[in-house]
N, CA, C and O atoms as a GROMACS GRO file, in nm:
protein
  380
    1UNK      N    1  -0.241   3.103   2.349
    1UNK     CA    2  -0.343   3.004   2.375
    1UNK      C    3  -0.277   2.882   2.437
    1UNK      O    4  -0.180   2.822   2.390
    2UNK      N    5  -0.336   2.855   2.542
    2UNK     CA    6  -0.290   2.699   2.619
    2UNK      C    7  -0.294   2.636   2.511
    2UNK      O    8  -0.348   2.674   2.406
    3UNK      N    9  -0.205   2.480   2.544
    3UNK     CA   10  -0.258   2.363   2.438
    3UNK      C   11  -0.347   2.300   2.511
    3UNK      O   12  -0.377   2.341   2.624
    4UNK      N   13  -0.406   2.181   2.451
    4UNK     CA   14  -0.479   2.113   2.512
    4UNK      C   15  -0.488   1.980   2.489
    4UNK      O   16  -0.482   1.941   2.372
    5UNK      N   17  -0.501   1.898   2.580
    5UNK     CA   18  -0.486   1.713   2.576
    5UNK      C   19  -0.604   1.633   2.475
    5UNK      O   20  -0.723   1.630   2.508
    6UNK      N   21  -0.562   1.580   2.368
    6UNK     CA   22  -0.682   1.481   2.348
    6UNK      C   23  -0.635   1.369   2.401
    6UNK      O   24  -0.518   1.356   2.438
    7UNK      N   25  -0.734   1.270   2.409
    7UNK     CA   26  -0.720   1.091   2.453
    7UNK      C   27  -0.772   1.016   2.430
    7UNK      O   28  -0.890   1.018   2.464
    8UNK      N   29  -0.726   0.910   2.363
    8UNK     CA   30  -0.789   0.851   2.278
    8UNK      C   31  -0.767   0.720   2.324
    8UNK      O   32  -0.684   0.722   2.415
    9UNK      N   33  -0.813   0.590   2.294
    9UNK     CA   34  -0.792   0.419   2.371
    9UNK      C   35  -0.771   0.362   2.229
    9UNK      O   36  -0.812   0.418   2.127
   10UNK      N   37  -0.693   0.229   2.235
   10UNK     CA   38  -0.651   0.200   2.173
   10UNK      C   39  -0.571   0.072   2.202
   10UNK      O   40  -0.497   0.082   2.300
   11UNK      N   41  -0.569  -0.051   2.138
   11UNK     CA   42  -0.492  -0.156   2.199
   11UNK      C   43  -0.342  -0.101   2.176
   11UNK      O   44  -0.298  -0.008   2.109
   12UNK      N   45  -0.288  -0.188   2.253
   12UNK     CA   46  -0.102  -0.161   2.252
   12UNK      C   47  -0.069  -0.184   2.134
   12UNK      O   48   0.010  -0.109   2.078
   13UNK      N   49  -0.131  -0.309   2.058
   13UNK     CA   50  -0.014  -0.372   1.928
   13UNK      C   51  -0.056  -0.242   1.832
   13UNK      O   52   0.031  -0.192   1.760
   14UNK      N   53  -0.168  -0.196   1.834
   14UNK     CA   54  -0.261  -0.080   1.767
   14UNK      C   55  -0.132   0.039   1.768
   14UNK      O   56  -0.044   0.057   1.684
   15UNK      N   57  -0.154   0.093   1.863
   15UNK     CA   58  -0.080   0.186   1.932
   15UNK      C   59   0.094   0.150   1.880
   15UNK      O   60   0.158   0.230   1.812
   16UNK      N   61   0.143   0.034   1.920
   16UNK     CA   62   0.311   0.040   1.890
   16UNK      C   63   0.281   0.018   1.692
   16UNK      O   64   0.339   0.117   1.647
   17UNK      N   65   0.247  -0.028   1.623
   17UNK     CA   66   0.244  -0.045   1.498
   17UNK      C   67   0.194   0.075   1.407
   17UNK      O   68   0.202   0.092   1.286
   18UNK      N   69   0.150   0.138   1.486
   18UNK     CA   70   0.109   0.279   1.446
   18UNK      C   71   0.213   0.411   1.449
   18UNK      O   72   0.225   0.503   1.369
   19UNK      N   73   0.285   0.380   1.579
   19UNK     CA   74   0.386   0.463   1.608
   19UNK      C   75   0.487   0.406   1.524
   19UNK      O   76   0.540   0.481   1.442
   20UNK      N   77   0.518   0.300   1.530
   20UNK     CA   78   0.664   0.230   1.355
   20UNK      C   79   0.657   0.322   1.227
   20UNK      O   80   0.741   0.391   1.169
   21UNK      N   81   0.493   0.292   1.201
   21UNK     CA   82   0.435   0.367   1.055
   21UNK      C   83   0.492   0.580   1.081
   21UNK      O   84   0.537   0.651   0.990
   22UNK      N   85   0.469   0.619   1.214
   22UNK     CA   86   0.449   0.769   1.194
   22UNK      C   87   0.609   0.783   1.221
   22UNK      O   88   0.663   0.884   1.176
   23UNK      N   89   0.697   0.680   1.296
   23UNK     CA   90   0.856   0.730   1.287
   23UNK      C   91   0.908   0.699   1.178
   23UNK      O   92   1.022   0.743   1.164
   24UNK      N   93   0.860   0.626   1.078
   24UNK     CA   94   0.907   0.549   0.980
   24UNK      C   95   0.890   0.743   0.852
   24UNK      O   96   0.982   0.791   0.786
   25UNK      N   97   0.768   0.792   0.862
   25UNK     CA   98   0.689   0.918   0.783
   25UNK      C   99   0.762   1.030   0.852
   25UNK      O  100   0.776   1.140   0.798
   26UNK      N  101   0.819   0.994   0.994
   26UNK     CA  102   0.906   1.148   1.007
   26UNK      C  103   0.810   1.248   1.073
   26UNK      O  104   0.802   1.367   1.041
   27UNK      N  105   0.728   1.179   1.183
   27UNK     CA  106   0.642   1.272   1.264
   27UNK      C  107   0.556   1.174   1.399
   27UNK      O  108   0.516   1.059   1.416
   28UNK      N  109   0.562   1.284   1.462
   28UNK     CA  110   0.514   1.215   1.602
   28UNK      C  111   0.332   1.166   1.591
   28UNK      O  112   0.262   1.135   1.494
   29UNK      N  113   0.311   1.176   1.699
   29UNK     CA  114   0.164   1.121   1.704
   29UNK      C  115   0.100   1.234   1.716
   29UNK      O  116  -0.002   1.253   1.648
   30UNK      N  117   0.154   1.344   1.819
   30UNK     CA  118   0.087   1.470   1.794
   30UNK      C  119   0.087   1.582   1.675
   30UNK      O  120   0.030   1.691   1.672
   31UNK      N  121   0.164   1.521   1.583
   31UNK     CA  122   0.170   1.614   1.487
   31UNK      C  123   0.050   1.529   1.351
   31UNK      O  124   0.019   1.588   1.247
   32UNK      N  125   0.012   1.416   1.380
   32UNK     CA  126  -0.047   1.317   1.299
   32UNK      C  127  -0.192   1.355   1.382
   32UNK      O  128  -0.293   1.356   1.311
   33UNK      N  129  -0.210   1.388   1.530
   33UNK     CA  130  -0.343   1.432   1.554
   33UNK      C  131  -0.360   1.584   1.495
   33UNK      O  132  -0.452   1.620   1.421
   34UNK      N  133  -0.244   1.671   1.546
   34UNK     CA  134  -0.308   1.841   1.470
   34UNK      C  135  -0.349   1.789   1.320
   34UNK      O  136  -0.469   1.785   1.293
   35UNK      N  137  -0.270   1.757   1.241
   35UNK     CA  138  -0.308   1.749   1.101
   35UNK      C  139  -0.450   1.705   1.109
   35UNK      O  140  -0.541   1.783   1.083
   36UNK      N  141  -0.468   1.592   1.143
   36UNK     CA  142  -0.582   1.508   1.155
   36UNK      C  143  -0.684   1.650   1.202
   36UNK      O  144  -0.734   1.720   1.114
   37UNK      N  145  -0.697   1.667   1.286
   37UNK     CA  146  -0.807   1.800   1.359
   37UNK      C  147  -0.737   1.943   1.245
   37UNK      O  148  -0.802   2.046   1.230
   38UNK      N  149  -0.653   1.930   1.204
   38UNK     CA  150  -0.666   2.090   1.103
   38UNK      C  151  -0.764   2.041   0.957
   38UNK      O  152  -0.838   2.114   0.891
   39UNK      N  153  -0.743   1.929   0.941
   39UNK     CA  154  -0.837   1.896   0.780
   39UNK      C  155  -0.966   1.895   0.863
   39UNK      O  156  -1.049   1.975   0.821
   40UNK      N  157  -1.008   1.814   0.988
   40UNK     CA  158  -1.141   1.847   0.977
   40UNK      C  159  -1.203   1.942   1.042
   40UNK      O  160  -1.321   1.924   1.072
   41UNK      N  161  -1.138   2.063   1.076
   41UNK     CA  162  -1.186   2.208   1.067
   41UNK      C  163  -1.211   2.270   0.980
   41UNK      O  164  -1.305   2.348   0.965
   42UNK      N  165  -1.094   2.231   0.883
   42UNK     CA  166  -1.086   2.372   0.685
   42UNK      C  167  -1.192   2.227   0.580
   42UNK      O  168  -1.219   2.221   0.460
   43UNK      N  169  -1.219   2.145   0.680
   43UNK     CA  170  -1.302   2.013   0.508
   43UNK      C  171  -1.410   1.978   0.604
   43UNK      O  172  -1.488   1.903   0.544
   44UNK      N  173  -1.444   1.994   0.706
   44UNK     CA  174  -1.571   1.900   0.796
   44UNK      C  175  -1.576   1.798   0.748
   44UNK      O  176  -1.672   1.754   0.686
   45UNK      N  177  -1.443   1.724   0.775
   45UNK     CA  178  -1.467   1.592   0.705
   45UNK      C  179  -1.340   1.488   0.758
   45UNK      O  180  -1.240   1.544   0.804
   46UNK      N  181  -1.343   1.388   0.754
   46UNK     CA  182  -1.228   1.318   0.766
   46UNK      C  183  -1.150   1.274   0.599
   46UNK      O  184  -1.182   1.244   0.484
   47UNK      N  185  -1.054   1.291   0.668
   47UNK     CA  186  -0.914   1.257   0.511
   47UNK      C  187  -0.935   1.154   0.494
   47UNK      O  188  -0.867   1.129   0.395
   48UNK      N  189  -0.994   1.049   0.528
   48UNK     CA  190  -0.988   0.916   0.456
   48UNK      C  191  -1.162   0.825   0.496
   48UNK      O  192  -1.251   0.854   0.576
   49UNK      N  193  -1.148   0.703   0.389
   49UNK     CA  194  -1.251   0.690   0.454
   49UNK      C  195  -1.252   0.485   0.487
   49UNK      O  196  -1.234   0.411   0.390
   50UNK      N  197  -1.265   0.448   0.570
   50UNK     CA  198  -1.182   0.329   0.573
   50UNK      C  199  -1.070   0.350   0.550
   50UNK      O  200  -1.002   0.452   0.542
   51UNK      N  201  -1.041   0.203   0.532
   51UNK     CA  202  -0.853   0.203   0.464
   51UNK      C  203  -0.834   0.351   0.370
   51UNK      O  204  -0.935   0.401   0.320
   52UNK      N  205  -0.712   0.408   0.354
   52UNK     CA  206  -0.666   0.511   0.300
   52UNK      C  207  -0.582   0.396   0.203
   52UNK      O  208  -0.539   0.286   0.238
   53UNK      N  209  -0.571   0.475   0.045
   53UNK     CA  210  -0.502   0.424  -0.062
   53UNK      C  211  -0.408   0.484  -0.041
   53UNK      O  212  -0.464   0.546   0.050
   54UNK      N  213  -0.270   0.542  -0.041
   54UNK     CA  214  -0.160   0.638  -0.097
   54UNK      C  215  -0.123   0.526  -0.287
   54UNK      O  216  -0.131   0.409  -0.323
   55UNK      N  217  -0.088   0.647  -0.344
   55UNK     CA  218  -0.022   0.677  -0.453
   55UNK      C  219   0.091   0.609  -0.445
   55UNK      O  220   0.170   0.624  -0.352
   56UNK      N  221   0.110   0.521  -0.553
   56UNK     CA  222   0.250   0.461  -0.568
   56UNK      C  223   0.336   0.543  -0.665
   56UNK      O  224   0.308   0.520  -0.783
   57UNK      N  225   0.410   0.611  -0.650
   57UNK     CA  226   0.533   0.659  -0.717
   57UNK      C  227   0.580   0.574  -0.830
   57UNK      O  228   0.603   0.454  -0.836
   58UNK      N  229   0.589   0.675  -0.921
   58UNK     CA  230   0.682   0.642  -1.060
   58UNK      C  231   0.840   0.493  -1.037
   58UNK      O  232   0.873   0.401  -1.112
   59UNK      N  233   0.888   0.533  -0.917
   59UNK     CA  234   1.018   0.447  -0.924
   59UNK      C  235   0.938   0.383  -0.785
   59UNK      O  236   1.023   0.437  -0.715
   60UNK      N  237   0.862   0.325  -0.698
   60UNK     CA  238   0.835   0.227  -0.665
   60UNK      C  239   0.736   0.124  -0.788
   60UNK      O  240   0.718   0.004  -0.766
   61UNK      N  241   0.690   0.181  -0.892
   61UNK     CA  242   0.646   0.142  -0.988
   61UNK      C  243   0.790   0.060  -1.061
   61UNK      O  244   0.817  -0.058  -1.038
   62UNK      N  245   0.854   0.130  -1.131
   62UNK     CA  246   0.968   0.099  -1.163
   62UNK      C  247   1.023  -0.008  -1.093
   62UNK      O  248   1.064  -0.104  -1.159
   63UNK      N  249   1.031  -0.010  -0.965
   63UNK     CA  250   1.080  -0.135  -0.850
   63UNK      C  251   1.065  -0.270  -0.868
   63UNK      O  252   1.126  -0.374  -0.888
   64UNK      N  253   0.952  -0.222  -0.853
   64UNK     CA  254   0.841  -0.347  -0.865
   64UNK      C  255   0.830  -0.444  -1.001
   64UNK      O  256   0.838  -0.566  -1.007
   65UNK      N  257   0.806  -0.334  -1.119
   65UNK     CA  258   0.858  -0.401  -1.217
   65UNK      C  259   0.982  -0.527  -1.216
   65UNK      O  260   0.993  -0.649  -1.233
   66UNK      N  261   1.074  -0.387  -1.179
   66UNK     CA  262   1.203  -0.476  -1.203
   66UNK      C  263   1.235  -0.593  -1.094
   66UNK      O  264   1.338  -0.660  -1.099
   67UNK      N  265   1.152  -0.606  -1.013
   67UNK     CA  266   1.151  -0.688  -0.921
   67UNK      C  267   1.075  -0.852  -0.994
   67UNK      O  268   1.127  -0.961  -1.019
   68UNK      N  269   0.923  -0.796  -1.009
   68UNK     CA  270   0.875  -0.885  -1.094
   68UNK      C  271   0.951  -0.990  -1.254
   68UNK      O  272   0.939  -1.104  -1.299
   69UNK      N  273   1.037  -0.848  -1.293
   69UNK     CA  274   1.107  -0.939  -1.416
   69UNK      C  275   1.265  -1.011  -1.373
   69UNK      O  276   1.344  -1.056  -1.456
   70UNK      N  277   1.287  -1.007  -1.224
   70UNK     CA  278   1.390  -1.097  -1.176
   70UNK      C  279   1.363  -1.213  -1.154
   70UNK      O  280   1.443  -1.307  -1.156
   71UNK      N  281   1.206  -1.219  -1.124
   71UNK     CA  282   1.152  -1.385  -1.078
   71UNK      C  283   1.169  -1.465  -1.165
   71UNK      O  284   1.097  -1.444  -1.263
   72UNK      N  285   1.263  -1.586  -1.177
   72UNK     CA  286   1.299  -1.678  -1.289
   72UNK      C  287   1.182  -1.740  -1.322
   72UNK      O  288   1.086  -1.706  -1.253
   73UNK      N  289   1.159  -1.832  -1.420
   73UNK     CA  290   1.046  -1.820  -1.496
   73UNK      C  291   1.054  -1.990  -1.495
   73UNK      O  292   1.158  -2.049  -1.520
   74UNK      N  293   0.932  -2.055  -1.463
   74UNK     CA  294   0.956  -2.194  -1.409
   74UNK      C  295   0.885  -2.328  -1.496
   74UNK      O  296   0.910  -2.448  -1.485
   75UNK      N  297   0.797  -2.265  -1.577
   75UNK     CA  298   0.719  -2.380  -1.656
   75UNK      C  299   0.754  -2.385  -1.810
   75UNK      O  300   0.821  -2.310  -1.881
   76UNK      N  301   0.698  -2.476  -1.829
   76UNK     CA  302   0.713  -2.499  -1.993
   76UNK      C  303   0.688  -2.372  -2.092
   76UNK      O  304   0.757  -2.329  -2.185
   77UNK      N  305   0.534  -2.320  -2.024
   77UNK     CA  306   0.479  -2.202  -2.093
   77UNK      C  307   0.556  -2.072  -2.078
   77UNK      O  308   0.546  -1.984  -2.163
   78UNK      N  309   0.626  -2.061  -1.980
   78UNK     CA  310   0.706  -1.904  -1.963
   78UNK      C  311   0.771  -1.879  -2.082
   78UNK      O  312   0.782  -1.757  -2.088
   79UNK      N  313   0.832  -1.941  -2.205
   79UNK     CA  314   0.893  -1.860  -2.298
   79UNK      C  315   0.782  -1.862  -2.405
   79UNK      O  316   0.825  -1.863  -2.520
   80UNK      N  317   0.666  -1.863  -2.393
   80UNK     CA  318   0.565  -1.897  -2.527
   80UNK      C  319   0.485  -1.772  -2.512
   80UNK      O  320   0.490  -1.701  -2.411
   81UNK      N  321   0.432  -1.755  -2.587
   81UNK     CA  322   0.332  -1.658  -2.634
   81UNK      C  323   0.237  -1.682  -2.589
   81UNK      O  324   0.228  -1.779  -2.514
   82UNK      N  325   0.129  -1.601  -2.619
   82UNK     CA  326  -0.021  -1.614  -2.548
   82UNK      C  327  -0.049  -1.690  -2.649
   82UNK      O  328  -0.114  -1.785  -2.605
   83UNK      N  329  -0.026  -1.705  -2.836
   83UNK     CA  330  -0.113  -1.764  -2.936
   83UNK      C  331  -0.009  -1.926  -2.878
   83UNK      O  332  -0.081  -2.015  -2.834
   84UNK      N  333   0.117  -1.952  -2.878
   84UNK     CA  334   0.192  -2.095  -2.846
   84UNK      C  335   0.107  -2.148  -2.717
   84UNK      O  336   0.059  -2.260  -2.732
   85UNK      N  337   0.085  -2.092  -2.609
   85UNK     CA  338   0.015  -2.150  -2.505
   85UNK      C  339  -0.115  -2.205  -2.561
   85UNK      O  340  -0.144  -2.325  -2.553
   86UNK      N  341  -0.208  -2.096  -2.630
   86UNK     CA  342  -0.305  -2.173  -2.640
   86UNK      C  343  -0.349  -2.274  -2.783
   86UNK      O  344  -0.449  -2.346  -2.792
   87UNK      N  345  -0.252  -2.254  -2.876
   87UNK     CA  346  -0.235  -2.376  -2.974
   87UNK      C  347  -0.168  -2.500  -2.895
   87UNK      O  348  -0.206  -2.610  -2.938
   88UNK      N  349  -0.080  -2.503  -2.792
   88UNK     CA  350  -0.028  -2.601  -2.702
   88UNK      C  351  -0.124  -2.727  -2.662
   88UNK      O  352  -0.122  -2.850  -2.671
   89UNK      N  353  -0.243  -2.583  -2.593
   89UNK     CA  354  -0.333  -2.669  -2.489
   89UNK      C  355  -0.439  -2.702  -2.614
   89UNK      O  356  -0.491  -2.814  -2.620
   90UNK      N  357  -0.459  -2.628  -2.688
   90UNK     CA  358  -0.551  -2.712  -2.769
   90UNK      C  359  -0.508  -2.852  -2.848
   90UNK      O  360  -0.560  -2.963  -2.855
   91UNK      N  361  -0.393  -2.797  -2.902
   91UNK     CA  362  -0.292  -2.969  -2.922
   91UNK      C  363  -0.324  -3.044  -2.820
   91UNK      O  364  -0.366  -3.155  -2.853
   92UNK      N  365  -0.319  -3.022  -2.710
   92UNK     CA  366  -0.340  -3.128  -2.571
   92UNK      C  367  -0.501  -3.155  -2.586
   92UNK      O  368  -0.525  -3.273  -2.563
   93UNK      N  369  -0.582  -3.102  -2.609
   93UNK     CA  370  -0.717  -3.168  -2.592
   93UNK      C  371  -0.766  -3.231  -2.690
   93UNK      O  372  -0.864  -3.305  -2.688
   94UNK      N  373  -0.655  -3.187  -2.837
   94UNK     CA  374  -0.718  -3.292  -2.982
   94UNK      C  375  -0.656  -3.354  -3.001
   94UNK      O  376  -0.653  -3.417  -3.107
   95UNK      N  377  -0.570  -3.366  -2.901
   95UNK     CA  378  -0.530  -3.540  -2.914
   95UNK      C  379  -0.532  -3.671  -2.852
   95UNK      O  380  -0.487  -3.768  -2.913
   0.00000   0.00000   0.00000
C-alpha cells in the first residue's frame, strides 16, 4: 500500500514547541499522527479531550516532595502546629 500525505496548518511557535515536546518523548511527528489516526480507527474517538492530563509517576511524586521539603521555611508560623498557629492568632485578637 502507498503511504499517504496528511496536512495540517498550524502557527510556527505551535509547530516548533510541539516538535521540542515529541523529540523530547522519542518520536517524530509522523509517528504522533499514525498513533493519533490508529486510536481513532480501533475507538472512533479522539485520545484526549481538551488539554490531556498524563499521570505523574511515583518518583516524580517523590521529587517534588523532596523538592517542596528543601524550601527553607520563612515565618514565625513555619515551626508551629496547626493548634500553636491558631491559639497564636487568637492570642492576637484577645488582646
Amino acid at each position: 500500500m502507498a503511504d499517504a500525505m496528511v496536512t495540517g496548518r498550524m502557527s510556527s511557535a505551535k509547530k516548533r514547541a510541539g516538535n521540542r515536546v515529541l523529540a523530547a518523548l522519542g518520536i517524530s511527528a509522523s509517528q504522533a499522527i499514525n498513533q493519533l489516526y490508529d486510536h481513532l480507527i480501533e475507538e472512533g474517538s479522539l485520545p484526549f479531550s481538551g488539554k490531556q492530563v498524563r499521570s505523574i509517576t511515583a518518583q516524580e511524586r517523590a521529587e517534588a516532595r523532596s523538592f517542596v521539603r528543601s524550601i527553607p521555611k520563612k515565618n514565625r508560623f513555619s515551626s508551629l502546629t496547626d493548634a500553636e498557629i491558631k491559639r497564636s492568632k487568637l492570642e492576637k485578637i484577645l488582646s
